[in-house]
N, C-alpha and C positions, 0 to 999 in steps of 0.2 A: 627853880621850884618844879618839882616833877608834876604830874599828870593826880596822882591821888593827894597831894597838899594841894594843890589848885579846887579840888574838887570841895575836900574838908571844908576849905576856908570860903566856897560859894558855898557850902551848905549852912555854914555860921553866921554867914552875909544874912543869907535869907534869913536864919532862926531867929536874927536880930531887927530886922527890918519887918517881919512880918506883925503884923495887927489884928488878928484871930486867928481861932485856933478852931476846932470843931471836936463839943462836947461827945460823954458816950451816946446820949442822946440824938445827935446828927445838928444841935442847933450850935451855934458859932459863939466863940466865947470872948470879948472883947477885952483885952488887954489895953487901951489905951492906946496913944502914940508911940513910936517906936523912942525909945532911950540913947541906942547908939546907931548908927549906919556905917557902914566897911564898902569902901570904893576896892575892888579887886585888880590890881595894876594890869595892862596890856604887857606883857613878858616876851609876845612876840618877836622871834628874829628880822632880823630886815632882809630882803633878797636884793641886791642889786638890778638894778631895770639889763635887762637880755633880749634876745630873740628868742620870745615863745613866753615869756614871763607873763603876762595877761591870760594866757589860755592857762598858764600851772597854776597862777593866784585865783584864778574863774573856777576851774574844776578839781583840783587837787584837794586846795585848803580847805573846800564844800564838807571834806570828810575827814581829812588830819589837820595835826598842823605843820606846819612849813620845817618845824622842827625836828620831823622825823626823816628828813631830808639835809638839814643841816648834820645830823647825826651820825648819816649814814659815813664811809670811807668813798672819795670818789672811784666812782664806778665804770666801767667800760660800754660804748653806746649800745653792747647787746648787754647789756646786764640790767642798764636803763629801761631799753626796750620791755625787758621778760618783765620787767617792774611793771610796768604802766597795763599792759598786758594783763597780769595776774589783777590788777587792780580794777579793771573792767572786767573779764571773765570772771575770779573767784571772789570778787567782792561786789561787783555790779557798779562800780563806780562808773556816774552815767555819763562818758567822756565819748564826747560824736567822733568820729574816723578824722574829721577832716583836724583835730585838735592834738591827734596821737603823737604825729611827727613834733608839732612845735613845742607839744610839751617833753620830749625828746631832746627836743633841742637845747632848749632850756635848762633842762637838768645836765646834759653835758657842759654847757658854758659855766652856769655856778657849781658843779661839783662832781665833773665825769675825767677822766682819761683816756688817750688815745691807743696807748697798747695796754692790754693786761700784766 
């Protein structure tokens, strides 16, 4: 399920579940109990436990999902690097120094390679 059906079907979740609405008025309009309710399954990939896995599942998944790591082709440890990099510089992903390396690490154990 990609990233915008995920979203659709939380926004149906809600539509279904919710119990007022708010008139043009500003006062809340009671529809009664909800009818139906939608559990949104966890679709999550799983990452095998590594060295550095706690620091990527700590600070990585904060902002994606793990997914977009599964995705990727494995990588080379400078290409990992410029990754994590771009991730703190142009996105501000708030990843402390002392975390950089093992999340590094990490990502070469579940899906890096040694020569380019």
């Amino acid at each position: 399920m990609n990233s915008t059906s995920r979203f659709s079907l939380l926004l149906c979740a809600l539509a279904l579940t919710t119990t007022a609405a708010w008139g043009k008025d500003g006062a809340p309009i009671d529809f009664g109990p909800p009818v139906h309710t939608v559990t949104v399954p966890a679709d999550e990939p799983y990452l095998p436990e590594g060295p550095g896995r706690n620091q990527f599942m700590g600070f990585c998944t904060m902002c994606h999902s793990p997914r977009f790591i599964t995705h990727q082709p494995p990588f080379t440890r400078a290409t990992w690097t410029a990754e994590v990099a771009k991730m703190r510089g142009e996105y501000g992903a708030p990843i402390p120094e002392a975390a950089v390396e093992p999340i590094i690490d990490y990502l070469m154990f579940f899906n890096g390679k040694e020569t380019p």
